[in-house]
C-alpha positions as CSV (number, residue, x, y, z in Angstrom):
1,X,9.4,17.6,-3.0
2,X,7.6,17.5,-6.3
3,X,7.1,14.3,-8.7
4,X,6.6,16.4,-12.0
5,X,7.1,13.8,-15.1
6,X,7.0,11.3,-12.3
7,X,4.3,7.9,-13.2
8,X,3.2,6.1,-9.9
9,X,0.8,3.1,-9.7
10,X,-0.6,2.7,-6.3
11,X,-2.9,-0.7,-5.9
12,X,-6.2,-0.9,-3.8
13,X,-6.0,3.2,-4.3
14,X,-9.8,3.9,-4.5
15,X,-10.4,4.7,-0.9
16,X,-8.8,5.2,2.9
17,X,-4.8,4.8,2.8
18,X,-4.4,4.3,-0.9
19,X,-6.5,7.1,-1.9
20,X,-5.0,9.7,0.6
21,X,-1.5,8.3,-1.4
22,X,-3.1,8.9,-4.8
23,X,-3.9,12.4,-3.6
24,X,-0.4,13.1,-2.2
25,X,1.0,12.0,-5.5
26,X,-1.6,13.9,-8.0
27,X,-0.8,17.4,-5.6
28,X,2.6,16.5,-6.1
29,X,2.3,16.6,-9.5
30,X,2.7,13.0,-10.5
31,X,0.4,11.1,-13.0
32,X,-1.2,8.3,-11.1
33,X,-2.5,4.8,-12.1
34,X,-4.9,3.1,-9.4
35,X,-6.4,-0.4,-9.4
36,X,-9.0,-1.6,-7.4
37,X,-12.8,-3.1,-6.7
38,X,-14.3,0.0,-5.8
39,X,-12.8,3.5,-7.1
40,X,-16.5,5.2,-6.9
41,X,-14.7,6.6,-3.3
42,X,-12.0,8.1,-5.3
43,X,-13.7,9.3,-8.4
44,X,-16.3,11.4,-6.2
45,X,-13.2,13.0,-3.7
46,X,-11.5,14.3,-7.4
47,X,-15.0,15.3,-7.9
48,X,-15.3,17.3,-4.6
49,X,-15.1,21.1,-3.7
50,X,-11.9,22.5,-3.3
51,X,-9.7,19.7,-5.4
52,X,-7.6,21.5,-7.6
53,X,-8.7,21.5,-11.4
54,X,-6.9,19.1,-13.6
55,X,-6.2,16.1,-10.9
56,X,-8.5,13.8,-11.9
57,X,-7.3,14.2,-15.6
58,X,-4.1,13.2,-14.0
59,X,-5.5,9.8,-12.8
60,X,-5.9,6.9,-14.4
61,X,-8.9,4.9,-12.6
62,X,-9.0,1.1,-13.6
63,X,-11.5,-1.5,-11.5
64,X,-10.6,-4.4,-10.9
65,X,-9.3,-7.5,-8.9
66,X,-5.7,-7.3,-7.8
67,X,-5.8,-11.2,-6.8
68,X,-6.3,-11.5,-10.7
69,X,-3.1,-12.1,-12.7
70,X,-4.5,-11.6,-16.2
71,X,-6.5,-8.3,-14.6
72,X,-3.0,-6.8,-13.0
73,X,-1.5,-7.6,-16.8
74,X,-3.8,-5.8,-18.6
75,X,-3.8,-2.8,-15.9
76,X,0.0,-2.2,-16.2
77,X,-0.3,-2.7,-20.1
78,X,-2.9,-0.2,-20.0
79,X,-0.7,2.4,-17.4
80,X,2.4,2.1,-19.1
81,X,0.3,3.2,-22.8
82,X,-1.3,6.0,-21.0
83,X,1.6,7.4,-19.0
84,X,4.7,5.6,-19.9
85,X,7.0,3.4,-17.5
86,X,6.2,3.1,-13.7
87,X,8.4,5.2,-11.7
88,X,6.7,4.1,-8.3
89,X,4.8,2.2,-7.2
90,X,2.5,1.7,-3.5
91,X,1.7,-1.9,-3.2
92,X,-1.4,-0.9,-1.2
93,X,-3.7,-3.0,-1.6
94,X,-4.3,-5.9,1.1
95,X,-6.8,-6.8,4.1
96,X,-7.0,-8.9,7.1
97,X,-9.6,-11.7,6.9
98,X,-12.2,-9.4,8.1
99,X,-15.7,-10.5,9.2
100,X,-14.1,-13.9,8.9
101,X,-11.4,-13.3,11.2
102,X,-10.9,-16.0,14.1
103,X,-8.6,-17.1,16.8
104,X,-5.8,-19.4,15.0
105,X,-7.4,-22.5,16.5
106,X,-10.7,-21.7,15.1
107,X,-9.5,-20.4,11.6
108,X,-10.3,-21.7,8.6
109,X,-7.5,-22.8,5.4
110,X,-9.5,-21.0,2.4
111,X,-9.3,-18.0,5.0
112,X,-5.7,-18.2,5.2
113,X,-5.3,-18.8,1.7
114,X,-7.4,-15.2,1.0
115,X,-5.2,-13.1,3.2
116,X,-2.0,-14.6,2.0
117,X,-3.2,-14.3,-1.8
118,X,-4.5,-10.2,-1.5
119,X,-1.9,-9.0,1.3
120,X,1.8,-10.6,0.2
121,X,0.9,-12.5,-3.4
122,X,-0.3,-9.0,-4.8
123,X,2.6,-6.8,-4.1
124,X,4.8,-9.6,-5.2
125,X,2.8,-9.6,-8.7
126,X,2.8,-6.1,-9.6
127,X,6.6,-6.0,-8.5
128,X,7.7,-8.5,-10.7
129,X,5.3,-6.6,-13.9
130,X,7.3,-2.8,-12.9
131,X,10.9,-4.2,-11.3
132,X,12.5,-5.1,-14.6
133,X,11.9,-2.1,-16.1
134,X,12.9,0.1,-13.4
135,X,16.2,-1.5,-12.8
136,X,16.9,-1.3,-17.0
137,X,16.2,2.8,-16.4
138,X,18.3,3.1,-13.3
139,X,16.0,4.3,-11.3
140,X,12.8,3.0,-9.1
141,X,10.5,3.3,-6.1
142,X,8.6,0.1,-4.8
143,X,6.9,1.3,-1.4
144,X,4.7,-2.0,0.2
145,X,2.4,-2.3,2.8
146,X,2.8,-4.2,5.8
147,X,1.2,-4.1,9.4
148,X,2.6,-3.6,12.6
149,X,0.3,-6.3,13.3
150,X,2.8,-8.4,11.7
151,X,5.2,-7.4,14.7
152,X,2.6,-7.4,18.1
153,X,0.9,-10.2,16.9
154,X,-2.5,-9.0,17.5
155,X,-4.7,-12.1,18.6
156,X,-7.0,-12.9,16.1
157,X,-4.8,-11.5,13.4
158,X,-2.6,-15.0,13.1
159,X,-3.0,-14.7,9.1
160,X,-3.1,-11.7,8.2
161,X,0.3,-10.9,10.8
162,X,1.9,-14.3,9.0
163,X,1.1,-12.3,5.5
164,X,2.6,-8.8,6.2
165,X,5.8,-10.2,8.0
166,X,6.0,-12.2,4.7
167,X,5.6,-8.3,2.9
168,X,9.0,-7.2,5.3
169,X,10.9,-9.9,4.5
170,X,10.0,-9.8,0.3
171,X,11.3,-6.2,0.8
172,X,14.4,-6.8,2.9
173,X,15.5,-9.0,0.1
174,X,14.2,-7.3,-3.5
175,X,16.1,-3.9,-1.6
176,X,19.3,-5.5,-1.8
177,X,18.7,-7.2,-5.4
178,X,18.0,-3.7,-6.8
179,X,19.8,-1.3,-4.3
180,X,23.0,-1.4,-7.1
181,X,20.3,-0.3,-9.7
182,X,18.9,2.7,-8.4
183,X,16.0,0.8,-7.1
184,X,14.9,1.5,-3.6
185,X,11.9,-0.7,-1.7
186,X,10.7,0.0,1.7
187,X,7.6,-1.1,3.8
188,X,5.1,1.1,6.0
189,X,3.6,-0.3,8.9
190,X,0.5,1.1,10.0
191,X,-1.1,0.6,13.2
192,X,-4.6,1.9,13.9
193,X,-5.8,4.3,10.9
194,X,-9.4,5.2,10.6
195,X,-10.3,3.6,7.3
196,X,-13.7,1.6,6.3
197,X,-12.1,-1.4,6.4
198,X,-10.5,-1.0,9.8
199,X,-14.0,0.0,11.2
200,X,-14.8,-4.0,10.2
201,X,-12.3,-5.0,12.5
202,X,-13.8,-7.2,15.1
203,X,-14.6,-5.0,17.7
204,X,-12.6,-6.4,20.6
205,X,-9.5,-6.7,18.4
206,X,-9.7,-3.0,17.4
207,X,-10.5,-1.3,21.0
208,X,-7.1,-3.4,22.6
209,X,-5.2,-1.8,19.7
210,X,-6.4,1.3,20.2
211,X,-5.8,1.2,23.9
212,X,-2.2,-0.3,23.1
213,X,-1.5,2.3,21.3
214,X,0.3,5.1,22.9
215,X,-0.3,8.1,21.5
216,X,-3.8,7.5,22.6
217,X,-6.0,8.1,19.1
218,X,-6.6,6.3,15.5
219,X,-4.5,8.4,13.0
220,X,-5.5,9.4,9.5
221,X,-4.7,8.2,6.3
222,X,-2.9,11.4,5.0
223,X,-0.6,10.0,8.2
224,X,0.6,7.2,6.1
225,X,0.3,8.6,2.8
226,X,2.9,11.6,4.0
227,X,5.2,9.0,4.5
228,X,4.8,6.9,1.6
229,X,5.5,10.0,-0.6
230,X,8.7,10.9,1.3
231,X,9.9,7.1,0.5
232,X,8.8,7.6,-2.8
233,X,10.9,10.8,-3.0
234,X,14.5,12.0,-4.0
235,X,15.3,13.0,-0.4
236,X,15.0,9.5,0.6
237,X,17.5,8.0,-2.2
238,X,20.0,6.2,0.6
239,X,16.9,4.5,2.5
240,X,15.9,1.3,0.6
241,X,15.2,-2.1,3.1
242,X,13.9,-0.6,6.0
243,X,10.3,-0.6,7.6
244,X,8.9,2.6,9.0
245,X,5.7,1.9,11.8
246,X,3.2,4.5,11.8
247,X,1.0,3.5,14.9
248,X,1.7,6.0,17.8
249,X,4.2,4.1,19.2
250,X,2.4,1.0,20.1
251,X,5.6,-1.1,18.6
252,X,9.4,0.6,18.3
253,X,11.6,-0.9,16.9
């Protein structure tokens, strides 16, 4: 499966999940778009020994807030004069509250308002900037990120599960506004991935996951990315809707 002439955008791509995507899609052959705070991660793995010559020419690395309306304008003004019209695009970008996590009764309202705004309000931004446009060409790929916190309902996690639920059901619904279009939409669900941001987790939180989780380790982020790319694929044309959990089993559907 190849993405040759294919342009994907893939938000909060500069390091862990997003930048194992952006590396599935450049060795793929697409031209690739990220935006995000930090892409000094990113820049230095294109960089690295053993990357293929010409990837990073292939990349298009914008910094940047993704909570930032006018900032996500100008990104996609900026992609779509570089490369042309987004093909695809990995709404990747998103975080649980972090440091300031809490139990519920101990949480905080500008808290909530953080993880609700980075983790559902951005993926429903830059679908709105690239939908149009992919539903006028007939064809589209809008893969977003959930949690399968959003279906265990870690404790401590009452935000940030509220948030990525909110991500399934935004897909369920654009998936059948564009499925006659061409358009397909889908959500991943990781569980426990060994990114930096994961290893901020509260401690507690993250070793019950881990020991919830049945295939008994933390996968990677070329885990996730490998499956974002097959969604993001021809071969997966008559899957649009669905949400795919990629945590070892520690939730079936």
């Amino acid at each position: 499966m190849t993405f040759d002439r294919r342009v994907a955008v893939v938000t909060g791509g500069g390091q862990g999940i997003g930048a194992a995507a952006v590396m599935e899609f450049l060795g793929r052959g697409a031209r690739v778009a990220v935006l995000d705070l930090d892409c000094a991660p990113l820049d230095a793995q294109l960089a690295g020994d053993g990357v293929a010559p010409g990837l990073a020419s292939r990349c298009l690395r914008v910094s940047g807030d993704c909570t930032d309306a006018a900032v996500v304008s100008a990104f996609f003004d900026r992609v779509e004069s570089a490369f042309g019209p987004v093909d695809i695009l990995f709404n990747n970008v998103g975080q649980s509250a972090r440091e300031r996590g809490a139990l519920f009764v101990e949480s905080r309202e500008e808290v909530w308002r953080f993880v609700l705004e980075v983790s559902l309000l951005t993926a429903m931004r830059a679908s709105r900037r690239v939908a149009p446009g992919m539903k006028a060409r007939g064809f589209g790929r809008i893969v977003n990120m959930s949690t399968d916190a959003a279906f265990v309902g870690d404790v401590g996690l009452a935000d940030y599960a509220a948030a990525k639920m909110g991500v399934v059901g935004f897909t369920r619904s654009l998936a059948r506004e564009l499925a006659p279009h061409g358009v397909t939409v889908n959500a991943v669900c990781p569980g426990a991935i060994r990114t930096r941001a994961h290893d901020q987790l509260n401690p507690e939180v993250l070793a019950r996951i881990v020991a919830d989780t049945p295939a008994g380790f933390i996968g990677a982020p070329r885990d996730v990315a490998a499956a974002v790319a097959f969604l993001a694929g021809d071969d997966a044309r008559f899957i649009t809707g669905q949400t795919l959990l990629i945590d070892g089993g520690r939730w079936m559907l």
